[in-house]
Backbone as a printed PyTorch tensor [residue, N CA C, xyz], in Angstrom:
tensor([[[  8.0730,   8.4760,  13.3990],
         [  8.5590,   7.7730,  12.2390],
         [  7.8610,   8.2650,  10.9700]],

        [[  6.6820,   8.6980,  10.7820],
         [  5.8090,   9.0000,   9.9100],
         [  5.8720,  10.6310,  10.4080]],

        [[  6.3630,  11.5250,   8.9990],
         [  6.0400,  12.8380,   9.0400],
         [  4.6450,  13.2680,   8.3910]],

        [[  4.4360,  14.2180,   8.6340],
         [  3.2730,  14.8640,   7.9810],
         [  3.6090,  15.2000,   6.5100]],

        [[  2.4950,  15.1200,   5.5940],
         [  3.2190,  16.0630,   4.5710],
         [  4.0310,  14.9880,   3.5560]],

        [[  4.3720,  13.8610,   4.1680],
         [  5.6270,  12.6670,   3.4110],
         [  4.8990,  11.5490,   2.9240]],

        [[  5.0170,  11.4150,   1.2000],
         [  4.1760,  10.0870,   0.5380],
         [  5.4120,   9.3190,   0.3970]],

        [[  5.1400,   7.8190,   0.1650],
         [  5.8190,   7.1750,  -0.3760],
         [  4.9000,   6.7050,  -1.4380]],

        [[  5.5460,   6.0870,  -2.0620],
         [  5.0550,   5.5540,  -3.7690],
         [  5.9410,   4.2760,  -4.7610]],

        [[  5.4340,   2.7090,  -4.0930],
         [  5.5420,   1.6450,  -4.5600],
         [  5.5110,   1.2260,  -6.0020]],

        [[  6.2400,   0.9410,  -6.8450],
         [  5.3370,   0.5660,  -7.8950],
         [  6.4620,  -0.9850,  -8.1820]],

        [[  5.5430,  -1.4940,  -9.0580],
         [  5.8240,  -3.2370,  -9.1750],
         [  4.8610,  -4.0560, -10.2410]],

        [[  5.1240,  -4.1940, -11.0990],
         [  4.9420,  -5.2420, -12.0540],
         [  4.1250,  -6.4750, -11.5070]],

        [[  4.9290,  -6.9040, -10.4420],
         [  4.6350,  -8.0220, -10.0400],
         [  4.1360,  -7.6870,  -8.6110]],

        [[  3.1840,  -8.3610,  -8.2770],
         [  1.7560,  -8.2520,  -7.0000],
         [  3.0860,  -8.7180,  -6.1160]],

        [[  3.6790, -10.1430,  -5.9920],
         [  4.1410, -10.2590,  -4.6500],
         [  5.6370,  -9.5230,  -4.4490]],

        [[  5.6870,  -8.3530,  -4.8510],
         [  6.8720,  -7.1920,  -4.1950],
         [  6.2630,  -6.5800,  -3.8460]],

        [[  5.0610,  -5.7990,  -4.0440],
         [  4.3820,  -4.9670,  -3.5980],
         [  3.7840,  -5.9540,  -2.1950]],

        [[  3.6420,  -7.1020,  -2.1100],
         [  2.5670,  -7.9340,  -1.1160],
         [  4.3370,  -7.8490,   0.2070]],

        [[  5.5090,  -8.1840,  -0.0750],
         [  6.2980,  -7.8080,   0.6890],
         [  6.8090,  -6.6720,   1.0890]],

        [[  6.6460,  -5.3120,   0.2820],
         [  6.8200,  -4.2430,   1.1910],
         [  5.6500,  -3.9060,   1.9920]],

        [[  4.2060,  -4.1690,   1.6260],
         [  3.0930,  -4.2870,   2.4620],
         [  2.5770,  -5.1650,   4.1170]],

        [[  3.4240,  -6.3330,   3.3700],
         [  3.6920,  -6.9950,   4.7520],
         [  5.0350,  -6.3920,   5.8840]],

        [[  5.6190,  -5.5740,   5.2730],
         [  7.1250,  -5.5500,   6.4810],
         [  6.7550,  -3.7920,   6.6360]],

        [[  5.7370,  -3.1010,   6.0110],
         [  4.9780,  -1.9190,   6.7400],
         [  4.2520,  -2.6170,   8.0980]],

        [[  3.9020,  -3.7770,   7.5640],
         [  2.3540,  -3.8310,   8.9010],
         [  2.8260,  -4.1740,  10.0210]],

        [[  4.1980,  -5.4390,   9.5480],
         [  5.3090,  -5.7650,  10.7460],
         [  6.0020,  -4.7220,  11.7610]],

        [[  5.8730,  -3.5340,  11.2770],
         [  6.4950,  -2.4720,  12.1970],
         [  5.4580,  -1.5830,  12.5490]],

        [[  4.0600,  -1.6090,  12.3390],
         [  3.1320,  -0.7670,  12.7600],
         [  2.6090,   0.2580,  12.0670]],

        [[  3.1960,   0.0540,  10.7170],
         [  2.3820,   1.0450,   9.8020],
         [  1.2220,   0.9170,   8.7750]],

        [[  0.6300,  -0.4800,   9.0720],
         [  0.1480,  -0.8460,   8.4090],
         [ -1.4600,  -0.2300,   8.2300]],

        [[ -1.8570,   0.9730,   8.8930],
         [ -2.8770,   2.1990,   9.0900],
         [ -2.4280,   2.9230,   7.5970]],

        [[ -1.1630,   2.7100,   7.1410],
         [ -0.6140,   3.6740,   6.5670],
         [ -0.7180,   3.3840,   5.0720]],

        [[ -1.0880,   2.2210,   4.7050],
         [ -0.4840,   1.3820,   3.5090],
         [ -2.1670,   1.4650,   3.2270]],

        [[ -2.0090,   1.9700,   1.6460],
         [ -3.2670,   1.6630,   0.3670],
         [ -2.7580,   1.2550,  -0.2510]],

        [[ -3.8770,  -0.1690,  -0.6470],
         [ -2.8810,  -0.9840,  -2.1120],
         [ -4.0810,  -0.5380,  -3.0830]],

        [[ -3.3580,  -0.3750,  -4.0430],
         [ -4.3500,  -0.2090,  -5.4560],
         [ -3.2400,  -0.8500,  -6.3200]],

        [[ -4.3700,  -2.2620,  -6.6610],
         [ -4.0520,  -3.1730,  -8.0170],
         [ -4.7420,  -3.0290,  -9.4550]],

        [[ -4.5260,  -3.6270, -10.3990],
         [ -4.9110,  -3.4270, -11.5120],
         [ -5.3160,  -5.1660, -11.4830]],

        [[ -6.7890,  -5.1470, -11.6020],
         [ -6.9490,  -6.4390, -11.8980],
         [ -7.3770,  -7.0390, -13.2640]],

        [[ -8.3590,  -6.2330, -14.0510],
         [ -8.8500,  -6.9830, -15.5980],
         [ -8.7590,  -5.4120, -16.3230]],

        [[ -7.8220,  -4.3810, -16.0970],
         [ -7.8110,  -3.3230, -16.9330],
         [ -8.4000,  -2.4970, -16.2600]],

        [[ -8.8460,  -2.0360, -14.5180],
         [ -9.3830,  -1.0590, -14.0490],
         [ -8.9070,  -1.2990, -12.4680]],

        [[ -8.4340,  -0.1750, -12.4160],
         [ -7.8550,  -0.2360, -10.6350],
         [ -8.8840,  -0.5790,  -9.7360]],

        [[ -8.3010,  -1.6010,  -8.5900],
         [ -9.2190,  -1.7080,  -7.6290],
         [ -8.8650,  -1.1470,  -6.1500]],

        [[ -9.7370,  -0.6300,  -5.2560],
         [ -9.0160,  -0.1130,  -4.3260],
         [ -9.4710,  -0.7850,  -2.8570]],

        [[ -7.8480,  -1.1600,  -2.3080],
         [ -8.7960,  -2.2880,  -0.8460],
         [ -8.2670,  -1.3250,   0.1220]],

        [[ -9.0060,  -1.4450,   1.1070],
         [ -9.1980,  -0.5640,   2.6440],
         [ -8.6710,   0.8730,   2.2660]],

        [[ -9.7890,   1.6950,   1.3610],
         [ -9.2820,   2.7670,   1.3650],
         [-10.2650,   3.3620,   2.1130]],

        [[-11.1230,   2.8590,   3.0050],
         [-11.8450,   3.8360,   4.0110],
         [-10.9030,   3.6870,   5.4700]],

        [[-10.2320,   2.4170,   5.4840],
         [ -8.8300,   2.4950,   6.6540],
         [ -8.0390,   3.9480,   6.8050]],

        [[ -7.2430,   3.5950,   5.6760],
         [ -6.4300,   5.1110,   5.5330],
         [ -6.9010,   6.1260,   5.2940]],

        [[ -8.2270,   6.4580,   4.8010],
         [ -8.5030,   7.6900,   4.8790],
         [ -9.1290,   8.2770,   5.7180]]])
């Protein structure tokens, strides 16, 4: 299901669209696959990026 070589790239205004394509990755087993980087007070934050990488 996952090729080599193939990004996808989310983007969203709003946290809970991004929080539902994140949840219906993890629902099918890709959730190894998924980095979220938010913008919280004017500087990106990055969660489980030692997971995926």
């Amino acid at each position: 299901m996952v090729s080599p070589g193939r990004r996808v790239l989310s983007v969203s205004e709003k946290a809970a669209a991004l929080n539902v394509v994140r949840n219906r990755l993890h629902s099918i087993g890709l959730g190894d696959f998924v980095m979220a980087l938010h913008s919280g007070h004017g500087r990106a934050d990055v969660t489980g990026l030692q997971s995926v990488i």
